[in-house]
Structures are given as C-alpha cells and as structure tokens.
N, C-alpha and C positions, 0 to 999 in steps of 0.2 A: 341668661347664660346657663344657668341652673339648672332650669326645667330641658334644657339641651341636651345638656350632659346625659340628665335622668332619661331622655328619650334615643341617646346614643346606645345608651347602657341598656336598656332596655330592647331594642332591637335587635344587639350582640348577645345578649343571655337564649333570645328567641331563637336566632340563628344555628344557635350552638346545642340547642335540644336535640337530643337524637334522632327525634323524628322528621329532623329539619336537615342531616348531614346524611351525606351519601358514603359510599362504601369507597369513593374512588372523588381526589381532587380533581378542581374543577381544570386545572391547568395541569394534561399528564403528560411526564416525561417522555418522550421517545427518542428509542437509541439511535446516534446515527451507525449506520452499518459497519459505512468504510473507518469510520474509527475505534472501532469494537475489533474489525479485523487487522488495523496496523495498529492496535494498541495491545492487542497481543500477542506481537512481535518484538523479541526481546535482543535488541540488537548485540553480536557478540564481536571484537577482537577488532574494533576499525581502526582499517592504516587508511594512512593517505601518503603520495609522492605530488613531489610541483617539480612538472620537466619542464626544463626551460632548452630549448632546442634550435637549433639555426641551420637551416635550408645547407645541405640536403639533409636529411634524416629519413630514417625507419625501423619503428621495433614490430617483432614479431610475439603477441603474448598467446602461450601453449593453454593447450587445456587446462579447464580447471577440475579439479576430482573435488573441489570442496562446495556443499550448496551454498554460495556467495553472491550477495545482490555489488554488481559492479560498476561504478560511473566513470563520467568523464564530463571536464567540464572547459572546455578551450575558450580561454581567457584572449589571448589573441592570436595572430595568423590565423591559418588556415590549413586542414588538411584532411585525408583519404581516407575513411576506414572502410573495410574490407572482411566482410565474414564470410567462412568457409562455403555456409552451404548457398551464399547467395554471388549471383556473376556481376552484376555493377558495384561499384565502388559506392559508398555513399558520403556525397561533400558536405564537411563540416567547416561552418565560418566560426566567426570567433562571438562569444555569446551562448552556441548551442552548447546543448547537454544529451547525452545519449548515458541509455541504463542497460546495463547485462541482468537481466530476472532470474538467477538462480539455473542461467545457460552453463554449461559446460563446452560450449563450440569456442574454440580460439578465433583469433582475428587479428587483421594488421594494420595497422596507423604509419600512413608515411604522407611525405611533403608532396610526394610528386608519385609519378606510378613508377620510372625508373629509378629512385631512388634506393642504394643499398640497405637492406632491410637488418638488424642485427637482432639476436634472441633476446628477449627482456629481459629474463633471467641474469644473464651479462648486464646489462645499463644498471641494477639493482646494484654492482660490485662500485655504481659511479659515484653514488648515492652520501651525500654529509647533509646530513639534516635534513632529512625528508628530500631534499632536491636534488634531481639531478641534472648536468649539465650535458648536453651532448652535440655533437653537428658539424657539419663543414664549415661554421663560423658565416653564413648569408643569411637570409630574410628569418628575423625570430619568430616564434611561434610559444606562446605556454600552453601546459595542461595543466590543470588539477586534476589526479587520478584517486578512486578508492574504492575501498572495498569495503564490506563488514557481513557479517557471516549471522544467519537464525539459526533458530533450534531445529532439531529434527524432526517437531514434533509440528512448528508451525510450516513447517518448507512445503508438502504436499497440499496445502489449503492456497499459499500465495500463488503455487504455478499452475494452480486451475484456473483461479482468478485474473490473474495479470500476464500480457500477453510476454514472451521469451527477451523482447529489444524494444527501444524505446526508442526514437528520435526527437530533441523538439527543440524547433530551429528558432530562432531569435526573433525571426519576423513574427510568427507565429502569437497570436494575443496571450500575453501575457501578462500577469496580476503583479501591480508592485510588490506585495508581501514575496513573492517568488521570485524577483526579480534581485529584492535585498537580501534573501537567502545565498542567493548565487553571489551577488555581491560582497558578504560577509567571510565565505567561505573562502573567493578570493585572496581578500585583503589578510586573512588570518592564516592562510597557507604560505603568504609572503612573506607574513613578520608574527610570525607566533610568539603568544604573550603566556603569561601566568595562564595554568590550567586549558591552557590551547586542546591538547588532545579530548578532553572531554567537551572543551564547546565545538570541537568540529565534529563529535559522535552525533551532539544533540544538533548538528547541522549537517548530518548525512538524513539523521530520520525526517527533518524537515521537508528537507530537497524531494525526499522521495518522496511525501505525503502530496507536493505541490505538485507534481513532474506525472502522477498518479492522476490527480487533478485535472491536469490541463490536458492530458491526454483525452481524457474519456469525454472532453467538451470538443475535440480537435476533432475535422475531417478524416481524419489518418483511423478513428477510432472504431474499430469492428462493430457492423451491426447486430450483434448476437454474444451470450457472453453476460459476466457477471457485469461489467463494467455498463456494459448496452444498457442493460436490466434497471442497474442506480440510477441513469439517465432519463429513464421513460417514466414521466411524472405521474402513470397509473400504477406501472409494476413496480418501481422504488415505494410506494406508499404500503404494498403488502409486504415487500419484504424488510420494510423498518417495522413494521407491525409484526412480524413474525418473532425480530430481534429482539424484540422490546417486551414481548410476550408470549416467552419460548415457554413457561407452563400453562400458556393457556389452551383447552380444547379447540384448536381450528379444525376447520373443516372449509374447502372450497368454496362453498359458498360463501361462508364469512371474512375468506380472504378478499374474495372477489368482491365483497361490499366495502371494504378496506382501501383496493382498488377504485373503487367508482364506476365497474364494471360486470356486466352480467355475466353469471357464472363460465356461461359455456364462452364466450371472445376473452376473460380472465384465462381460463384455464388452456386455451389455443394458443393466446399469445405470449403465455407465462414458459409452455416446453419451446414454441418454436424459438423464441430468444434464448432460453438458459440450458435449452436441451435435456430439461428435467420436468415431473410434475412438482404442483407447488408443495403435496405430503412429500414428496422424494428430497427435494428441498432443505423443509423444514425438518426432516429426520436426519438428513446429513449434517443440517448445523445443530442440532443435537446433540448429536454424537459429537461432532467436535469439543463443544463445549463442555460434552461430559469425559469428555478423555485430557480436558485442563482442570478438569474438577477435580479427578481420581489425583492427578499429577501433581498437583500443587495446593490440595488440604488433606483434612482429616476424615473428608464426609463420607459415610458408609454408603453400600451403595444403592438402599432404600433412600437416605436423605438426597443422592444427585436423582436418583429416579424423577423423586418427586419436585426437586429444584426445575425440571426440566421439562415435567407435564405427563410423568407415566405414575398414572395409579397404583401398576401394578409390577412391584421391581424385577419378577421374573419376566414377564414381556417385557420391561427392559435392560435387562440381561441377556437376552436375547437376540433383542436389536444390536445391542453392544459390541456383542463376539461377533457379530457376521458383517457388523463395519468394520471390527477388527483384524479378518482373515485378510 
C-alpha cells in the first residue's frame, strides 16, 4: 500500500511540473449566451393582478409609454385577445401564456367578441388585494396578469433579440420545470404567503426565461434572428465562443472552426440568419458589455478596453462613441 501511495504521489508531483500543465484547464467553461443576456437584466417594479371574471366581460388595456415585459397566464376559462395592429383575434384556453416584449401596442381581452369591453384603468379601481372581481356573474374565467419593467440600458439589446408577442398554447410541448413555474405562480397569486411579492418577481424571471425557451424550440419560431442562430447547433457554438471569449483575437476563420464550418458557408450562413457579419457581431456585444462595465464599476477605460479584446484604448474609444451615437 506504501509503494502505492509513493507511486501516486509521485505521478502528481510529475503532473504538476510546469512543463507538464498547460496555460488553459482541461475542462473550459463556456458561457451560455441566453443566460449572460437575461441575467443582465435587472428586473424593476413587478405587479401582478389575479382577475377572476364571469362571462360576459371585457377589458380594454391602453398603451403602454413604459418599456415593460407584460404576461398573462389564463388559469381557466377561456378567451379573446386582440391586438391593435393584427385582424384575428387570437384564442386563448386556459393553461396558455402569452408575453408583451417591451410592446407599447394596446390590446383587448374579452369572453366573446360581443362582449361590452370596459377600460382597465377602471377594473384597477375594483381591485382588494391584488384581485379583482368583475362580470355578468356566467361562466368563470381567471387570469394571472403582470408586469415588470428593465433598465434602459438593457431594453434596446432584448428587443432586437426577442420577437414583440409571445403565444404558447398548453398543447404545445412543454417541460415540467415550466409547467410548475406556471403552477406555482398560480397557486401563490390565490393565497399569497410570507414574502409573496418577491417569490412572484423570482417567478416572473423564470416564466420568462422558460416561455423564452420553448419558444425558440416551437414551430411558431422565426427562421432568422438571434433566437434562430442559439438554435443552429453550428452557429450557437461560435457565438457561445464569442461570449466566452469576448478578449480573445477572432477572426472568421477561427470562428468558423468554432463552428465546424468552413469559412466562407460559416460566414453565409452566420449574415443570412442574424442579418449581421460574425466581426459586426462580436463588436456589438462588445460594446454592450462595455457600456455595463463603464456603468456599474470603477474600470478605466484602458482596463474595459482590454477586458474586452482591444489592445489599443483609443481604437476603442472609438468603436465606443460611434455605438454610442
């Protein structure tokens, strides 16, 4: 057992010589994308309303002036909604969840088409405890409704990304972890407990991250687009590569081996989906990421330069301001 040990030990000492370890672990981290980008979203101000409604009903909700991610999540019944710039109605059963992306377009949710429609604004005055009651007193229907508001700084990054409305129907495959999100969200909008308003924040960010999720796997889900792109098991590999090593020199070809693709079907297929070059890109999220640097540390702006891959902090200085006009 001795001479075991001695030959353990001895192997780990060889191991560990310099000239035996490399400059980089053998197991390297890489970022995921889409949680790099919703995890630098700093969710602000979330309400939530539980209407609980009885056939007939209808609210009208006005624009919004504030960049607000908005849901809806119809616990049972059934009903209409109705956005301005679109001519059919779209039917919601009970289960679905539909997302407002930082839209400003109103909409109207009612039981039936004829139904008298009333301003939100009004049903808000009905309002004891998060809920409110409203209706002709026939077939019920609940929503869980909410809202919560980003920074200004993150708003322009999610709605390039994510498409303005969301639908995702119940039939639709869905992952139990999303399913007891929806569930929980439910049950704690009915009978809020101790510290409710904060488990329903950390149950709005969820919701979104799953609804996020299951979209970009859905039929429904546009073939082009940031979303497309995380999908496509060539071009998701360069640009978690990019994430993960925003100061390292790329260059196309090296994305494109990242890829598993030769340069020039890498760099075809990288504009026609995301409508950008892979440098155009990776300079944009750059600059993103150096304008949360500027914003929330102390780092000069030779140390975010170089955080970020430019040798030379007037060249990025320069990139800087002309993202920033």
């Amino acid at each position: 057992m001795a001479r075991e040990i001695d030959a353990i030990k001895l192997g780990l000492a060889s191991a560990l010589r310099p000239e035996n370890m490399t400059e980089r672990p053998v197991f390297e981290h890489r970022m995921d994308p889409l949680s790099e980008v919703f995890g630098s979203m700093k969710i602000q101000d979330a309400i939530y309303t539980r209407l609980e409604a009885t056939a007939p009903w209808g609210f009208y909700y006005p624009e919004n002036r504030e960049p607000r991610i908005r849901f809806g999540l119809l616990v049972r019944g059934s009903a209409l909604l109705k956005l301005k710039n679109q001519r059919q109605a779209i039917p919601l059963s009970a289960g679905d969840v539909f997302i407002s992306i930082l839209s400003d377009e109103p909409f109207t949710l009612v039981d039936h088409p004829r139904s008298r429609v009333a301003d939100y604004r009004e049903l808000r005055k009905l309002e004891v405890d998060c809920v409110i009651h409203y209706g002709g007193g026939g077939a019920p229907t609940t929503l869980v409704s909410g809202s919560f508001g980003i920074g200004a700084f993150e708003a322009p990054l999610i709605s390039t990304i994510l498409p303005r409305y969301l639908h995702l129907r119940l039939e639709q495959s869905r992952s139990h972890a999303f399913q007891s999100v929806l569930d929980l969200l439910a049950e704690e909008t009915a009978q809020p407990g101790i510290a409710s308003s904060r488990l329903i924040s950390c149950l709005y960010e969820s919701l979104f991250v799953y609804a996020i999720r299951a979209y970009a796997i859905s039929p429904a889900a546009p073939p082009k687009g940031w979303l497309a792109a995380m999908s496509d098991k060539h071009l998701s590999k360069a640009i978690q590569a990019m994430h993960s090593g925003i100061d390292r020199s790329w260059s196309v070809a090296s994305l494109a081996r990242e890829a598993r693709m030769s340069r020039s079907a890498f760099a075809l297929k990288f504009r026609t989906v995301l409508g950008q070059t892979p440098l155009e890109y990776l300079t944009q999220w750059r600059m993103y990421k150096a304008g949360g640097m500027i914003r929330s540390s102390h780092m000069s702006f030779s140390e975010v330069a170089s955080a970020i891959g430019y040798v030379s902090e007037g060249s990025f200085s320069r990139v800087f301001r002309q993202a920033s006009v």
